[in-house]
C-alpha positions in Angstrom: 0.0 0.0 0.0 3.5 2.0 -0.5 3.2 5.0 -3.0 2.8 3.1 -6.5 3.4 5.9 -8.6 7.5 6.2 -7.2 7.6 2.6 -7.6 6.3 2.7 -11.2 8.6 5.1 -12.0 11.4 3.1 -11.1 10.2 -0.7 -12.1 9.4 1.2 -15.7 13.3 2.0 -16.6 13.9 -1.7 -15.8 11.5 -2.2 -18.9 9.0 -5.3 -19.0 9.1 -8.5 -17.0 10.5 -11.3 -19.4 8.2 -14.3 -19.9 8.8 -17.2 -22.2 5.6 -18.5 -24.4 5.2 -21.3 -22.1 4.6 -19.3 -18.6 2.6 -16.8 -21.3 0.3 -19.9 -21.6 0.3 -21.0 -17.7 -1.5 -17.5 -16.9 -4.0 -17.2 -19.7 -5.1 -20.3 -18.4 -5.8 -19.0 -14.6 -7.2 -16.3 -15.9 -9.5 -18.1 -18.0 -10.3 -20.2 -15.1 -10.7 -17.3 -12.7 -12.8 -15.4 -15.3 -15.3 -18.3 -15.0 -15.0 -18.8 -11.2 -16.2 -15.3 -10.6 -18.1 -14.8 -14.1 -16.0 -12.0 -15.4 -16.7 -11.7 -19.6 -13.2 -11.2 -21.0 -14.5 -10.5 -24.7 -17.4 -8.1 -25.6 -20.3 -9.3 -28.0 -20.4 -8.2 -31.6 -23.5 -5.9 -31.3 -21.3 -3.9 -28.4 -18.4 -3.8 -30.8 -20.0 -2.7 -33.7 -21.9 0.1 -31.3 -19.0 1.4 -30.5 -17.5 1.5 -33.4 -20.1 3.5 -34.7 -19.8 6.2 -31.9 -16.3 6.5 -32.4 -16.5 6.9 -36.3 -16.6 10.8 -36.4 -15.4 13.0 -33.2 -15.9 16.2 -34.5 -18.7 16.0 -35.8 -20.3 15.3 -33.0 -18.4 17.8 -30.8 -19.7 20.4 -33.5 -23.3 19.3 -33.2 -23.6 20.1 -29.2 -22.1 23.7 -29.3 -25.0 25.1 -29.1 -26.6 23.3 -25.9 -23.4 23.2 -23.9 -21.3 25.5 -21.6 -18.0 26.6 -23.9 -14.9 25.9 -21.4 -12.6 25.4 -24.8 -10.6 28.7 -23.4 -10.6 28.0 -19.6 -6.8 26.3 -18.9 -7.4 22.6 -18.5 -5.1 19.7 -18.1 -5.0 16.2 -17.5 -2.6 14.2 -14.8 -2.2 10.8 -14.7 0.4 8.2 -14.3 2.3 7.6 -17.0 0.9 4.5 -18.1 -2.5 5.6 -18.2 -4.7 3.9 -20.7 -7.2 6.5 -20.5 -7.8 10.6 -19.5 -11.3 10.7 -18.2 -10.5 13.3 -15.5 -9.3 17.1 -15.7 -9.0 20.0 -13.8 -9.1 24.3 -14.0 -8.6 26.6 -11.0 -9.3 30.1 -11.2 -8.3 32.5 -7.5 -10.7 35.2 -7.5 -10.6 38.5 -4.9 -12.9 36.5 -2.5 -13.8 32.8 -4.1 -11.8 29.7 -5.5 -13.4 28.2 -8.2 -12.1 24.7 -9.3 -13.6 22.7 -12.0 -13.4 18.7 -12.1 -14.2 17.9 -15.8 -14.9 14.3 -16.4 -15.3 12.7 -20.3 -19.1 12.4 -21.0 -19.6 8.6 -21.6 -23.8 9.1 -20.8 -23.7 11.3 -24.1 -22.2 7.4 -26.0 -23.7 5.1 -23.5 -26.8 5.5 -22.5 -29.8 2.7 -21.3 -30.7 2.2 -25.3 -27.3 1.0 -26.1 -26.0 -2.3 -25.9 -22.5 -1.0 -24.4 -25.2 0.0 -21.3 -26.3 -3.6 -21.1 -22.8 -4.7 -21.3 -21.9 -2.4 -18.4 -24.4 -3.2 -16.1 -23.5 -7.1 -16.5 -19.4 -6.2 -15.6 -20.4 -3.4 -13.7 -16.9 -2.0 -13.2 -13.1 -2.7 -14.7 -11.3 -5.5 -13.1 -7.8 -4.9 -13.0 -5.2 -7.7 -12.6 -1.5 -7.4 -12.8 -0.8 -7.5 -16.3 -4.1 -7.6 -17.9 -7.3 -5.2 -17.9 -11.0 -6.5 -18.6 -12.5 -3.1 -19.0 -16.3 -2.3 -18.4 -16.5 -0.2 -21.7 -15.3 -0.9 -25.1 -11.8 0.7 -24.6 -12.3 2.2 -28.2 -14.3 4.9 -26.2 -11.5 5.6 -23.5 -9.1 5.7 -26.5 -11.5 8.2 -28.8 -14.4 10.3 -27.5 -14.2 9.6 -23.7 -10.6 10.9 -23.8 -9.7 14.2 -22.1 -6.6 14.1 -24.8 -4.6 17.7 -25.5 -5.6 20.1 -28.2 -8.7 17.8 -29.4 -12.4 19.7 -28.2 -14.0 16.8 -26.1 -17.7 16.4 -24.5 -17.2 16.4 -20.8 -19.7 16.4 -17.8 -18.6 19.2 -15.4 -18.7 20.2 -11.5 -17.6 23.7 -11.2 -17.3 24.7 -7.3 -17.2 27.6 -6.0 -15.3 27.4 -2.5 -14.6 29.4 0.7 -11.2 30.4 0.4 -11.1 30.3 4.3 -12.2 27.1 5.1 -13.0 25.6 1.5 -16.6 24.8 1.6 -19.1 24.6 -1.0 -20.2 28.3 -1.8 -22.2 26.9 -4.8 -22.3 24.0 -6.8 -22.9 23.6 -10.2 -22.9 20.2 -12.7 -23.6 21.0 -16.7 -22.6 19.6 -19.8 -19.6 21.6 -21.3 -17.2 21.1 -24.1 -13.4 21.1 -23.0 -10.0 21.7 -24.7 -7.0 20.2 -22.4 -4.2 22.2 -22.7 -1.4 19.4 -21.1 -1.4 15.7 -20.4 1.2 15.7 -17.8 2.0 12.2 -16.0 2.4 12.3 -12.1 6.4 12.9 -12.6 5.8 16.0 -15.0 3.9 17.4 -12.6 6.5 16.8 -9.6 9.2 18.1 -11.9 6.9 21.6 -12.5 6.2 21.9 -9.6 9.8 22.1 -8.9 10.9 23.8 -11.9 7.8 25.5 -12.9 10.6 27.1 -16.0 10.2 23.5 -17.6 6.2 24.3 -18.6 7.1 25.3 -22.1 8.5 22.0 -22.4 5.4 20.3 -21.7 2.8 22.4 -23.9 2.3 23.6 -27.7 0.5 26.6 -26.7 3.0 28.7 -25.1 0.5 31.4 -23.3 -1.3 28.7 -21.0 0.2 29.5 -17.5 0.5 26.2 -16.7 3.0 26.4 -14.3 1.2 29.0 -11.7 -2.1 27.1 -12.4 -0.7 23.5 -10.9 1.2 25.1 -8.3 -1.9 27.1 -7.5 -4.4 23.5 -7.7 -1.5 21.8 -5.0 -1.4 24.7 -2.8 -5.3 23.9 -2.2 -5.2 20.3 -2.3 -2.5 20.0 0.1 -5.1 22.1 2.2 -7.9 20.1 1.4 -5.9 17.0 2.2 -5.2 18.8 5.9 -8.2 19.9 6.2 -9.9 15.9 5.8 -7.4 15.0 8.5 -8.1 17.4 11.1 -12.2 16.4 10.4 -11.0 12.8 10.7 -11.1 10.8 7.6 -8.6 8.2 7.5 -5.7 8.4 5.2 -3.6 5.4 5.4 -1.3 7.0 2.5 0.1 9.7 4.3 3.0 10.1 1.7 1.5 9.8 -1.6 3.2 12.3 -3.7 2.3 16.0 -4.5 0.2 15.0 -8.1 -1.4 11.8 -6.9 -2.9 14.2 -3.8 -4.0 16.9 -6.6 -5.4 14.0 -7.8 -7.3 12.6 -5.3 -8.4 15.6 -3.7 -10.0 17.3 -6.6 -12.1 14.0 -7.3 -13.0 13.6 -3.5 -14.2 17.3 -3.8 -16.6 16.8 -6.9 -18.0 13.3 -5.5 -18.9 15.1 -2.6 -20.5 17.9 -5.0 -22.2 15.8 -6.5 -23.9 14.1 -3.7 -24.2 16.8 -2.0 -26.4 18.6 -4.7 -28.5 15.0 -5.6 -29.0 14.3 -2.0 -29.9 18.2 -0.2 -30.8 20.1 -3.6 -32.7 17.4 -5.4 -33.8 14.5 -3.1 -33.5 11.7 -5.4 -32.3 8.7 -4.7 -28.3 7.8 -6.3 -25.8 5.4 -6.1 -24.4 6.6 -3.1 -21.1 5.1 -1.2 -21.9 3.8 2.1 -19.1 2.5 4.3 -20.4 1.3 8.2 -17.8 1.6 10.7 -15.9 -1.0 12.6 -17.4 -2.0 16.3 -15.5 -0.8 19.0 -13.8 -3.7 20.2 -12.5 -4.3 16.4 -10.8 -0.4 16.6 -9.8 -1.8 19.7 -8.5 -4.8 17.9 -6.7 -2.8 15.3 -4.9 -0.3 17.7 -3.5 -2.9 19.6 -2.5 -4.8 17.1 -0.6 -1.5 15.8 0.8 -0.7 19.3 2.8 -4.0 19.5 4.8 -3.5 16.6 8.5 -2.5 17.0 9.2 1.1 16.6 5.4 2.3 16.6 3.6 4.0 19.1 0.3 5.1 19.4 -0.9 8.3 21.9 -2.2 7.8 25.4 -5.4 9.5 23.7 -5.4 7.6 20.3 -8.0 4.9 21.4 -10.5 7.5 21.9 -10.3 8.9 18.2 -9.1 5.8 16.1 -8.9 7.6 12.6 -6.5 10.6 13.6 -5.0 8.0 15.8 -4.0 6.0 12.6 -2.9 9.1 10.7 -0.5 10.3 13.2 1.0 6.6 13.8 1.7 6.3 10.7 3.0 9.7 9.7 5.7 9.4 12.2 6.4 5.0 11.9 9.1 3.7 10.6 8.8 2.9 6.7 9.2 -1.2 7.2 6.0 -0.6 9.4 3.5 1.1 6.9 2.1 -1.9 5.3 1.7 -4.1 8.6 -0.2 -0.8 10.6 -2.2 -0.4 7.2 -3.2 -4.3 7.0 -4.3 -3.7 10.7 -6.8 -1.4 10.1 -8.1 -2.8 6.7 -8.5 -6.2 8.6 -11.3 -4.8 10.8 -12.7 -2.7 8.3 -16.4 -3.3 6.7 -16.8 -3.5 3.1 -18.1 -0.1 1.8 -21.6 -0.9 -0.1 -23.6 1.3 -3.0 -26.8 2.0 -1.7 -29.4 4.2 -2.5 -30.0 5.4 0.8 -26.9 7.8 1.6 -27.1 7.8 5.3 -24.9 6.1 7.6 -22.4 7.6 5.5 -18.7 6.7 4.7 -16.9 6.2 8.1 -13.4 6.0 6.6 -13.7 9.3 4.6 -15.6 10.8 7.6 -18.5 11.6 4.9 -22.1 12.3 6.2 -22.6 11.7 2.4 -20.6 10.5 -0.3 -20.9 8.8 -3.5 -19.0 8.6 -7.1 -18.9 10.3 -10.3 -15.7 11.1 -11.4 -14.7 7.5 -13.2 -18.2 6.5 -15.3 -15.5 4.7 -17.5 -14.1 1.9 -15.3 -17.5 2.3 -12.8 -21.0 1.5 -13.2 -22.2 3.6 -10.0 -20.1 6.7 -11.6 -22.0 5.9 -15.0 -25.4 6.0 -13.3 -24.8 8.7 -11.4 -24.1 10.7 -14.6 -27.2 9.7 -16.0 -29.5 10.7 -13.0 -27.4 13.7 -12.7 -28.6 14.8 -16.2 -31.7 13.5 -16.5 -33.1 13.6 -12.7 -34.7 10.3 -14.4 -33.7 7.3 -11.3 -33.5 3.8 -12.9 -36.8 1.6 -11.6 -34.3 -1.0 -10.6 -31.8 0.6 -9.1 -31.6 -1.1 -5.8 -30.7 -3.9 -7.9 -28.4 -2.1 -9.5 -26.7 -1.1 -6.1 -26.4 -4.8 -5.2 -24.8 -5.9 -8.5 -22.1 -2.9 -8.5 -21.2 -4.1 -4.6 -21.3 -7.7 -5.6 -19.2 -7.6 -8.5 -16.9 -4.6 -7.2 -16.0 -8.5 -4.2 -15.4 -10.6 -7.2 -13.5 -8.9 -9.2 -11.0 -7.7 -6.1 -10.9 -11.7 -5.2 -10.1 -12.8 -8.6 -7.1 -9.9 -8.5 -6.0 -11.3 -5.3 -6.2 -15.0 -6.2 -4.3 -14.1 -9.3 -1.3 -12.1 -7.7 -1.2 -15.3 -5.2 -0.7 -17.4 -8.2 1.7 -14.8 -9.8 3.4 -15.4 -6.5 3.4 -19.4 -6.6 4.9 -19.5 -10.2 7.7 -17.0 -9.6 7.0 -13.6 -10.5 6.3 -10.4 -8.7 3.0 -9.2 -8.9 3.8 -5.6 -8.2 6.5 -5.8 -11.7 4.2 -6.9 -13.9 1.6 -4.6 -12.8 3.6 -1.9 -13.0 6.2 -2.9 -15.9 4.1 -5.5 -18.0 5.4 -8.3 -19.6 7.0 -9.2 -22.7 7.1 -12.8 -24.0 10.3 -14.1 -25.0 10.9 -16.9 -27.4 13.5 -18.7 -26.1 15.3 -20.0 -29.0 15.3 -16.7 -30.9 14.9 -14.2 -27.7 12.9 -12.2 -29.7 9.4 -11.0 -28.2 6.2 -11.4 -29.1 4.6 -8.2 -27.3 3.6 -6.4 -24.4 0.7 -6.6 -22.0 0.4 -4.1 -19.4 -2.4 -4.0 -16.6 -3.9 -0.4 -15.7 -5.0 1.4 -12.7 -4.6 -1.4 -9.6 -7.8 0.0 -7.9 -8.5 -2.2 -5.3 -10.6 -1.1 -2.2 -9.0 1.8 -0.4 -10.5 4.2 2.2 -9.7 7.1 -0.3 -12.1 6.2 -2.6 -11.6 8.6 -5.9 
C-alpha cells in the first residue's frame, strides 16, 4: 500500500518483466479459469463492438453538433494528470483564484452522451459493472475504443465532458455553490504524475510540456497543489482516515480534486434534489475491532500510538503512521483494513462513509471503469432514477467483491509460479521466445484499484 506511482517510476526504466511462451500460456489459463469462477466476460459481443465503433467513427462532428446546448470551457486552462501508463484521460482539472472565491472545476469525459440505457454497451456495463484490473491484464467495463477516442480528455482535441464547477470558501473551502452541466473542453497538457512533480519544482520546464505557449500552466498546478495540500489537511483534522500519508504532490492533486466533486455531487442530488443515487456507504468498525486494530498497531517494534489515540481511532492511525518507521507502513495499514467493513452502494446515503468521515458521499468522477459513476451521470442529467436501481446497487457491490478476489487469487498465483506481482503490474510483460529471444509483445495492466479508504 506503499506509494505506487515512485515505484512505477522506477520498475518502468527496468522495462517489462521477461516471460517465455510457455509461462505466457500457464496464466492465460488462470485467468480463464478465474474469469469463469467469478463470471467476469473477457471478450465483448459483436453488437457492443459494432456500437461502439459507430460512436467512435466521427469526433468532431459530434463535438460540433452540441455547441449550441453546452457551456463553452474550450478557453478555460485545463489539463490532464495521470500516471504515465495511463490507458485513458477521463479526469481534468481548471482553477481560477478570485478576490474572495476559488473556483475549481473537475471535468470528467461524458460517456452518458455514447452510453446510454438504449445501447447495448449499457447492457454490457451493467453485467461487468466496473473494470477488473489484474496485474498484467485489464478486462474493461466499456469498449476501450471509447477511452481511446471520445471519452478521452486528450490535448488540443475539443471533447464532450460532464462538469462540477465549485465555488469554494477560500477560508475554510466549503461549497459556496455548486454547479454540474454539460460543457465542451480543450485540455491544454497531459502531464503524467512525474511532470507534474518536476513543475512543480521547476515551474521554468512548462514550455517544455505544452504547444500553446501562453497557457500558465506552471502557476495554475502550483496554484491546484497549494489547495489540495489544504484540502488534504483539512480531511485529516475532520477525521477521515488516510492510510497513505506520503503519496506524492500529483497523486494528492489528484485525489483531492475528485473527492471534492463526488462530494458535490452528492451533495447537490442528495440536499438540492432528493432523489435517490448510487451513493457510497461505508459502516464503521465496532468498538472492540478499533480496539483490535490499535492494539495490534501498538505491539509493533518502533510504533507507538498516543495515550489518547483509542479515543479517536482515525486521527489515531494518521499520526502513527506519519511518524512509523517505513518497514511498518504496510503491517499498521493491514491492521486497520482487517477490521474494516466493506463499503456498499446504496441508494439510501445515510450512515455515511466512516473512513472518509462523509455524512454523504458517492462517485462520479470514473463512469469509464465504474457502473455507479455511469449511473450517477445519468441521473445527474436527467433527474430520471432507474426503476431498478436497488438492484443495481447490489450488483455494482457484488461484482466490485469478485473482481478484487479474482485480482488477489491471481497475484497469489503470480506469486506461486515465480514472478512479482507488483513488476508486472507496473512494468508488464514481454514474451520471450527462447530460441530466438525475440518477443512477441507487451501486455500491461492499468489502474490497480483495489478497495481503499480514499475512494476517488
Amino acid at each position: 500500500m506503499t506509494d505506487a506511482n515512485a515505484e512505477a517510476g522506477t520498475a518502468e526504466a527496468k522495462g517489462p518483466v521477461e516471460i517465455d511462451a510457455e509461462m505466457a500460456r500457464h496464466l492465460e489459463n488462470k485467468r480463464e479459469e478465474l474469469f469463469e469462477k467469478f463470471g467476469i466476460p473477457d471478450e465483448f459481443p459483436d453488437a457492443v463492438k459494432v456500437e461502439a465503433d459507430q460512436l467512435t467513427d466521427d469526433v468532431q462532428s459530434d463535438v460540433d453538433a452540441e455547441l449550441s446546448e453546452r457551456e463553452d470551457l474550450r478557453d478555460l486552462t485545463t489539463w490532464t494528470t495521470d500516471p504515465v501508463d495511463a490507458q485513458d484521460f477521463d479526469d481534468a482539472v481548471s482553477i481560477e483564484r478570485r478576490d474572495d472565491e476559488i473556483v475549481l472545476w473537475v471535468h470528467i469525459a461524458d460517456v452518458t452522451h455514447y452510453v446510454n440505457p438504449e445501447t447495448a454497451i449499457w447492457d454490457s456495463a451493467v453485467e461487468r459493472a466496473n473494470t477488473v484490473y489484474l496485474p498484467g491484464y485489464t478486462v474493461h467495463m466499456l469498449p476501450p475504443i471509447l477511452a481511446e477516442t471520445v471519452c478521452s480528455l486528450v490535448p488540443n482535441e475539443d471533447r464532450l465532458a460532464h462538469t462540477v464547477e465549485m465555488h469554494l470558501d477560500p477560508e475554510h473551502l466549503g461549497y459556496d455553490s455548486i454547479e454540474i452541466y454539460k460543457s465542451i473542453i480543450r485540455s491544454d497538457a497531459r502531464l503524467t504524475y512525474s511532470e507534474a512533480e518536476r513543475l512543480l519544482d521547476e515551474p521554468e520546464t512548462a514550455a517544455d510540456l505544452l504547444e500553446d505557449q501562453s497557457v500558465d500552466l506552471a502557476e495554475k498546478t502550483a496554484s491546484i497543489w497549494e489547495l489540495a495540500d489544504r484540502m488534504h489537511d483539512q480531511r485529516k483534522e475532520d477525521g477521515s482516515l488516510v492510510l497513505n500519508p506520503r503519496r506524492d504532490r500529483a497523486h494528492t492533486i489528484v485525489e483531492e480534486c475528485m473527492l471534492k466533486a463526488n462530494k458535490a455531487v452528492t451533495h447537490v442530488l442528495m440536499w438540492d434534489r432528493g432523489v435517490e443515487a448510487m451513493y457510497r456507504v461505508h459502516p464503521q468498525p465496532s468498538p472492540e475491532e478499533w480496539n483490535e486494530a490499535l492494539q495490534e498497531i501498538q505491539d509493533l517494534d518502533g510504533v507507538s500510538i498516543s495515550g489518547g489515540g483509542f479515543e479517536d481511532p482515525r486521527k489515531a492511525v494518521n499520526a502513527t503512521l506519519e511518524s512509523a518507521p517505513e518497514r511498518q507502513l504496510d503491517k499498521i495499514q493491514w491492521a486497520v483494513m482487517k477490521v474494516m467493513p466493506r463499503a456498499r452502494y446504496m441508494n439510501d446515503p445515510f450512515g455515511g462513509h466512516h473512513a472518509l468521515n462523509f455524512e454523504i458521499y458517492g462517485h462520479f468522477t470514473s463512469p469509464i471503469r465504474r457502473l455507479s459513476d455511469l449511473i450517477n451521470h445519468w441521473i445527474v442529467h436527467t433527474n430520471d432514477v432507474p426503476e431498478d436501481l436497488v438492484a443495481l446497487c447490489d450488483r455494482a457491490s457484488d461484482r466490485q467483491k469478485d473482481a478484487e478476489q479474482c485480482e488477489r487469487e491471481y497475484k497469489t498465483f503470480l506469486q506461486e509460479v515465480g514472478l512479482d506481482p507488483s513488476a508486472v503490474n507496473n512494468r508488464g510483460v514481454d514474451v520471450v521466445d527462447d530460441e530466438d529471444g525475440e518477443t512477441e509483445g507487451d501486455e500491461k495492466g492499468g489502474e490497480d484499484e483495489g478497495e481503499t479508504v480514499e475512494e476517488e
